[in-house]
N, C-alpha and C positions, 0 to 999 in steps of 0.2 A: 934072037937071043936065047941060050941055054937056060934052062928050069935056074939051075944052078948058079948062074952070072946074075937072073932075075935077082934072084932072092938073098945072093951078094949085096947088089945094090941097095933092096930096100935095107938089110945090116946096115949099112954103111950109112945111110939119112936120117937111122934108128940111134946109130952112136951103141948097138948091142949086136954080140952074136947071139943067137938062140939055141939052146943045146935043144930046144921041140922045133924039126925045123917043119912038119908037119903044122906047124902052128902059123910060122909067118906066114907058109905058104897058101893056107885059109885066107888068114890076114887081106892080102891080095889077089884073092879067087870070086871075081862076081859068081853069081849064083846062077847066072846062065852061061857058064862056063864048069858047075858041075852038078847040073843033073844027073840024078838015078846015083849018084854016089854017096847020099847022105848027107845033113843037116850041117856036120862039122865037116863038109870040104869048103865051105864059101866061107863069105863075113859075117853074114847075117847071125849067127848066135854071138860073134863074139862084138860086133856092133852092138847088142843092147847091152852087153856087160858093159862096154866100153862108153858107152854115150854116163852110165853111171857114175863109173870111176873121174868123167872127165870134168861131171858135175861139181864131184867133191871138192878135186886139186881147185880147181876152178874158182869155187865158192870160198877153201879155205887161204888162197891167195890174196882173194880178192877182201877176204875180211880180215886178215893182219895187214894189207899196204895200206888200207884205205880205212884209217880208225876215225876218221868225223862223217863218212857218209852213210846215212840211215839202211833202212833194210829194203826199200823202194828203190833206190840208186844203184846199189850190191847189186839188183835182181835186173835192174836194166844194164849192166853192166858184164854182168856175167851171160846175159839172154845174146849181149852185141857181141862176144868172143865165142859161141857153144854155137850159132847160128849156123845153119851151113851154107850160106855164103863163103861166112869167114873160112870155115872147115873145108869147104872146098877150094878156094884161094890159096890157104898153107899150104894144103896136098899138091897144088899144081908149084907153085913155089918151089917145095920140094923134091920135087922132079918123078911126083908119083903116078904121075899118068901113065907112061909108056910102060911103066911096070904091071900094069892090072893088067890082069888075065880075063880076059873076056871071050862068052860064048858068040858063037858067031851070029845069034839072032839079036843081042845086045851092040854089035857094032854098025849096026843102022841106024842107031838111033843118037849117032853122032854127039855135039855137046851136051845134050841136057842129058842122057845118058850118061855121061862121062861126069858131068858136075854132080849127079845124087851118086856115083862110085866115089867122087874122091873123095866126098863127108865122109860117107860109109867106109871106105880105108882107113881115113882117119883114126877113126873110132875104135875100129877094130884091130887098129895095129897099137892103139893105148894098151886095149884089152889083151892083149898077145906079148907088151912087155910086162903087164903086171904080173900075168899066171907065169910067165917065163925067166923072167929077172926081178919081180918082186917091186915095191912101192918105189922104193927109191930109182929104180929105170924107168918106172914109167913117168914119174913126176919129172927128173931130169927134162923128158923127151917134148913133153907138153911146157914145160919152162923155157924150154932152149927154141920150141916150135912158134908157141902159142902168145907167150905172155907178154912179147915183142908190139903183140897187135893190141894191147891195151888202151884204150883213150877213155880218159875219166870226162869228156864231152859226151860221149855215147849213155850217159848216167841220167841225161836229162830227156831223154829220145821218151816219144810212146811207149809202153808196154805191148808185147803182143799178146794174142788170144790166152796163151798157155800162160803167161807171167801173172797178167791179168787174173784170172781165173786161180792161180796160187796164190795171190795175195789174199783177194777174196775171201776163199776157204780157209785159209789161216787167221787174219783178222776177226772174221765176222762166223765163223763154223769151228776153228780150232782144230782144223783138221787138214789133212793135204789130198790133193783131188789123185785118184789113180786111173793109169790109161793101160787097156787090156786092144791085143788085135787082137781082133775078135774074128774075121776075115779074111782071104788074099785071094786073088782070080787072075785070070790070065794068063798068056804067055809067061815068061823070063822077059821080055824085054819089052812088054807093055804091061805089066802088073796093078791093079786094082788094087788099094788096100783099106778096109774099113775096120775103125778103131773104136772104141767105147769111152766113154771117161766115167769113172766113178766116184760118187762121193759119199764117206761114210757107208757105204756097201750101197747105196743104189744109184744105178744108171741116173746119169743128168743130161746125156750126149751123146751123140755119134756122125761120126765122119767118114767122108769115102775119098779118099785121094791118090796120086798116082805116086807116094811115098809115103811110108808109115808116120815120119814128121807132118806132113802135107794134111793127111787121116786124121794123127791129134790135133791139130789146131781149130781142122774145123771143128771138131768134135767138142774143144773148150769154148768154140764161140755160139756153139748151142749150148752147154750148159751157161754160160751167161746170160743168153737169152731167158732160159729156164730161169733163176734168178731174176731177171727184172736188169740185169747190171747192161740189159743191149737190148734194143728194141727188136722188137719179134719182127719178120718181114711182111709188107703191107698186103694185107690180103690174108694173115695166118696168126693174129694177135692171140690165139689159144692153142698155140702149136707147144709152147711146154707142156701145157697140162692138157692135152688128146695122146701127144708122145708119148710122154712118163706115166700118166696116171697119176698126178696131184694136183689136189685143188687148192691145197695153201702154199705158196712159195717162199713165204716167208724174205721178202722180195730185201734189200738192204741194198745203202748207197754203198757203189763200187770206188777201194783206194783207187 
């Protein structure tokens, strides 16, 4: 398939033409598919833009449909649609697979390869209607995509590590935990990534995963540990404070 039919297609799933078409074409470029040509040929910048923006629509949807359910339910709620399962599920859905542009050291590495790409598209293709068609395309595209796969049953599910870990810090700190990569190693198609979580400006956490998502979460389920809010692992019950350097944790029961 021509460059040009490609990035037809994704238009056309986008419901947008892109007057940057430099932009969709990111959009849909794994990252081992453009080394040596700079930061803005792949997804990867415009995936963190995007994992942001998706938050928002996400969040503010999810608190005008749903006006009796608390702020605990919103957040398992919005955690079951943002998750990249889901993200990667839509993307295949929507026929975004055969359209990524992948390097050839990336195409060994078969599905799981291809399921952390079609989050990653995802996201990145939100981020690429916002800068290009502004709020309103992007919000259509995540409405018409996303909001389809809502189930107000998923409100009652666990929390994960990150949710967890936000409520937390809101409730009982007043504050919201922030996640830095800190890290990346390896190949393109086996990549290392270690991430940091901060709270209030100091480290609580860190994670090493083979996805920047993958890197946060552990990284929140060591700062919970740190807190008190998860039990330290057996054999390492002062592993918050030899990590971090503190000796009051000021330990609080976890929402």
């Amino acid at each position: 398939m021509s460059m040009q039919g490609r990035l037809s297609r994704v238009e056309a799933i986008c419901g947008h033409h892109f007057d940057d078409q430099d932009l969709v074409a990111a959009a849909v470029t794994h990252p081992s598919a453009a080394e040596g040509k700079g930061v803005a040929a792949s997804y990867e910048r415009l995936e963190f833009l995007g994992d942001a923006i998706l938050g928002a629509v996400v969040s503010k949807h999810l608190f005008e449909r749903f006006d009796g359910m608390n702020e605990g339910e919103l957040t398992r709620l919005k955690i079951s649609l943002i998750s990249g399962s889901t993200l990667s599920q839509v993307s295949e859905e929507l026929g975004l697979a055969p359209l990524i542009i992948m390097g050839e050291s990336e195409k060994g590495t078969h599905s799981r390869g291809m399921r952390h790409a079609l989050e990653d598209v995802y996201e990145a293709l939100v981020a690429a209607l916002f800068l290009d068609g502004g709020e309103e395309a992007c919000a259509s595209f995540i409405e018409r995509t996303l909001f389809v796969h809502v189930d107000p049953e998923l409100a009652e599910r666990p929390l994960d590590t990150k949710s967890k870990l936000q409520q937390y810090t809101q409730h009982t700190l007043h504050c919201a935990p922030e996640y830095q990569l800190i890290d990346r190693t390896g190949p393109a198609h086996c990549p290392v990534f270690v991430s940091a979580v901060f709270v209030n400006g100091e480290k609580v956490g860190t994670g090493e995963g083979r996805s920047k998502k993958e890197s946060e979460s552990i990284a929140a389920e060591q700062a919970l540990i740190y807190f008190g809010c998860l039990p330290a692992p057996d054999g390492d019950a002062d592993a918050s404070e030899s990590d971090f350097g503190q000796d009051e944790k000021g330990a609080a029961p976890c929402i």
